[in-house]
N, C-alpha and C positions, 0 to 999 in steps of 0.2 A: 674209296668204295670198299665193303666192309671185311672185314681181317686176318687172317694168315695168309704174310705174304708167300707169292706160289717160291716154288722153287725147280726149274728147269733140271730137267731127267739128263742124268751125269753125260747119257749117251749121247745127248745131242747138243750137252751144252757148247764142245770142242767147235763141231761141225757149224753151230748156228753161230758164233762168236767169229769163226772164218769169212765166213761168208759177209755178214755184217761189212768183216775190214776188208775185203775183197772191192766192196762197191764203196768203199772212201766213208769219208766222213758225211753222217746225215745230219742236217741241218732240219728237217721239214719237222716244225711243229703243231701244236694242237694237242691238250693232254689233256687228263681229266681234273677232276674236281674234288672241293671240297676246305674245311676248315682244316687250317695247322696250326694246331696247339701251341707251338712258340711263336705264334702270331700276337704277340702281346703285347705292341705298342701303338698295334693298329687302331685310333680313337673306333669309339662304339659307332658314334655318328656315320662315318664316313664307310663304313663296313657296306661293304658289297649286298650282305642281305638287309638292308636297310629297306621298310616298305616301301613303295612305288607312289608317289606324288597326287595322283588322283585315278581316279577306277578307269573303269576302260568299257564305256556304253558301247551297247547293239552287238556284244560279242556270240558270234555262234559256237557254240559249243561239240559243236559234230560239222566241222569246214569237210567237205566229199573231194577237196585233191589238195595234195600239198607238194607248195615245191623249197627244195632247203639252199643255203648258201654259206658257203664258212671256208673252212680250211680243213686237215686231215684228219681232224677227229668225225668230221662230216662223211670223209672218203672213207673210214675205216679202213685208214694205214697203218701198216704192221700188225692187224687184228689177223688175218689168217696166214701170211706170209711174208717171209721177212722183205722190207722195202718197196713193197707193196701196196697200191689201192684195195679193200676187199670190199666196195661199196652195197655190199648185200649182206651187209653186217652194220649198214647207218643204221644209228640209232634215228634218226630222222624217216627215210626212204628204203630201206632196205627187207628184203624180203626172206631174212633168215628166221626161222622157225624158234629156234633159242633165244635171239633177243626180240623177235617183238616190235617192230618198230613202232614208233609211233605214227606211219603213216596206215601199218598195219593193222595198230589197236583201233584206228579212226575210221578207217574203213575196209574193214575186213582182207583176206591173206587172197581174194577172189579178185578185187576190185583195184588194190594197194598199186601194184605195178603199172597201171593201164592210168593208174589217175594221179601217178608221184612221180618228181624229178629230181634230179640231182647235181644243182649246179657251182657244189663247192669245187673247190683246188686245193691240193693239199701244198701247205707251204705258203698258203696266202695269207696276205695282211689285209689290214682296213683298208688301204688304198686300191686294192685289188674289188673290193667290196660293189662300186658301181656299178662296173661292168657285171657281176652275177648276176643283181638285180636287176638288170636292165632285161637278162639272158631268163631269167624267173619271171617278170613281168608278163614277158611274152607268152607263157602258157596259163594266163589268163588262171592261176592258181586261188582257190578260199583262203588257203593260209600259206604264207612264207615262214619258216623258222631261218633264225641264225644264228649262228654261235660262230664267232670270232676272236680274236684278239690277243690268243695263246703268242702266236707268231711277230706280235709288236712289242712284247714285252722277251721273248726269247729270243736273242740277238747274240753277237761275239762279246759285247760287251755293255755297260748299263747306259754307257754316252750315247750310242746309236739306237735305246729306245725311242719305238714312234712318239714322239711330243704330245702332251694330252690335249694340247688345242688343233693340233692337225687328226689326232683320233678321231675327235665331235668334230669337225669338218667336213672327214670322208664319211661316217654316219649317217650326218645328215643331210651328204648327198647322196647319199643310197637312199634312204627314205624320200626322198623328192624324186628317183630315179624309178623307183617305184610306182607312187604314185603319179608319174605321168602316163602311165598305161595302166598299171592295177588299180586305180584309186579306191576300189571297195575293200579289197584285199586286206586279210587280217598278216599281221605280225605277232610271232613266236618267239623274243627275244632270249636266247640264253646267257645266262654271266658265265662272264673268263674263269675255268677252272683257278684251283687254291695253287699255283708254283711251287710255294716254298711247302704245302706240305707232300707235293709229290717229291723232293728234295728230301723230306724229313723221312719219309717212306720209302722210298727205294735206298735211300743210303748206307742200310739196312744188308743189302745183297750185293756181294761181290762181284758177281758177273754182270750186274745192272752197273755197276757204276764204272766196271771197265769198259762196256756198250759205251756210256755216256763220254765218256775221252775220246771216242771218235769225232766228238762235237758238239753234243744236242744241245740245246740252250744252254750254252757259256753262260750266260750272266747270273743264271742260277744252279745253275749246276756243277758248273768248272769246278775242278778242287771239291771234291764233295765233303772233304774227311776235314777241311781247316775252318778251322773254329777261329781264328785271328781277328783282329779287330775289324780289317779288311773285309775279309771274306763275310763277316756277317754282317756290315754295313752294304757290300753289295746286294748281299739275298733281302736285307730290307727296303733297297730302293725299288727293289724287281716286284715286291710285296706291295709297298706303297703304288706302284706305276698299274698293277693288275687293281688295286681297291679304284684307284684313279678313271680309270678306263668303264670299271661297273657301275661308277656312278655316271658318267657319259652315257653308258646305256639306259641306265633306270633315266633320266631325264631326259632326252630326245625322244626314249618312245613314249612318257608320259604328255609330251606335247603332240601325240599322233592317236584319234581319237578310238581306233581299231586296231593298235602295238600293245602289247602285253608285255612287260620283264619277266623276270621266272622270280623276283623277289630275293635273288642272291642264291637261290639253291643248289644247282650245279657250284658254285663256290664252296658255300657252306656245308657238301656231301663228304661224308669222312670216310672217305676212299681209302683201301689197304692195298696191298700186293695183288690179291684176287682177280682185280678191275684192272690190270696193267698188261701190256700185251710183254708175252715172254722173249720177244723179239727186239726189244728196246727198255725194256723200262719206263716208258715214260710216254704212249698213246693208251686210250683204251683196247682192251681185249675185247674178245666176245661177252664177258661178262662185262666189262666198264660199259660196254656199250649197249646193252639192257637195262643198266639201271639209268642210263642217261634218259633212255625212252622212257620209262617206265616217269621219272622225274618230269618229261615235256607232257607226256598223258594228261598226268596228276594235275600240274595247271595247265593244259590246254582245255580240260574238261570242267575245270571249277566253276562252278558259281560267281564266285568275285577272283579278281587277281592277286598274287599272293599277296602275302602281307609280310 
């Protein structure tokens, strides 16, 4: 998200880099988005923002409550405090004045709180996915958003990614989970942020990639600085496994006749330092997480679905 990476004030960097290794190693994913430029073996076809299969009849364009479900880019972790939930910084439900949400831009900063929920987990995978929806169901919402799937591709290592036929399984049991109570209910799909180029971007900043050796997604992030045959065959399975995963999304919700995709756009956002929270390197900030909303607005409110 757009470009000069920040760089954390000398005074706090000591203090915030303590604290961090204080509370261990954080594993809790969910990061932002966008296209990485050495993504260049990705075929065109299979590219994340590839258009969506067939449109998506009887969409409301102004849904009056929304409820979200995902993982910690949802909670707005480590957006105001280190290792922290800041859920009034989702870019989905939240009710910060600076980003905007998009429950906010939909129905105003009067009504947003009394008609939005929030029932991501930060640190959740797809298999976690049912159970939200079950939990979103229940308050009988116009529109669900979700954004997923950071956390199944960021693992200790590339062997223990979620497998892409148990991804599209928990899916599309969540959309049956759904719709056994919501059945009118619209869906706001968003694609898995771009990995490898929050990898190419933070790599960039020293204190972000000594954060990262505490843990955060090994499989793409371990070893930041090795360029080996290895290390880059890794960050391309991690590459392929996120393209993998968005087109599981783009095709289950285009068999669902009130599921929207975002069209690849959270993927394809070229996200810089700016949009990173200074606490990790690798969730959205208060700013990452504005232009996320500002991204769900743009196609919740369209006309047709992206393309």
């Amino acid at each position: 998200m757009p470009e000069r990476a920040i760089r954390p004030r000398s005074r706090t960097s000591a203090a915030m880099l303590t604290a961090v290794s204080l509370l261990g190693a954080v594993a809790l994913a969910g990061c932002t988005s966008g296209p990485d430029q050495t993504a260049k073996n990705t075929p065109a076809a299979s590219r994340a923002g590839a258009p969506s299969p067939s449109p998506t009849p009887d969409w409301n364009r102004r849904p009056a409550s929304v409820a979200a479900v995902g993982d910690s880019i949802t909670r707005g972790f480590d957006a105001c405090s280190v290792l922290a939930d800041c859920p009034e910084v989702s870019w989905a439900t939240g009710t910060d004045d600076g980003v905007r949400s998009l429950a906010v831009r939909l129905l105003g900063a009067s009504k947003a709180a009394a008609s939005s929920w929030n029932h991501a987990v930060s640190g959740a995978r797809i298999a976690q996915l049912p159970e939200q929806m079950a939990l979103a169901a229940k308050e009988k919402p116009e529109l669900v958003t979700v954004m997923i799937g950071a956390n199944d591709a960021c693992r200790d290592s590339v062997a223990v990614m979620t497998p892409v036929a148990d991804f599209r399984a928990s899916f599309e049991a969540s959309m049956r989970q759904l719709r056994a109570t919501a059945p009118k209910a619209q869906v706001y799909v968003s694609s898995v942020p771009d990995l490898k180029r929050l990898w190419s971007t933070g790599r960039t900043n020293e204190l972000g990639k000594q954060i990262w050796k505490l843990g955060i997604c090994k499989s793409m992030l371990g070893d930041a600085d090795s360029m080996d045959a290895a290390a880059v065959a890794r960050r391309d399975a991690v590459q392929d496994r996120v393209v993998a995963y968005n087109d599981v999304l783009r095709d289950v919700c285009a068999k669902d006749r009130r599921c929207r995709y975002d069209g690849g756009a959270v993927f394809d956002y070229r996200f810089t330092g700016e949009q990173l929270s200074q606490w990790d390197w690798f969730h959205p900030g208060r700013d990452g997480q504005a232009r996320l909303a500002e991204i769900a607005y743009r196609n919740v409110t369209a006309g047709e679905p992206p393309a």
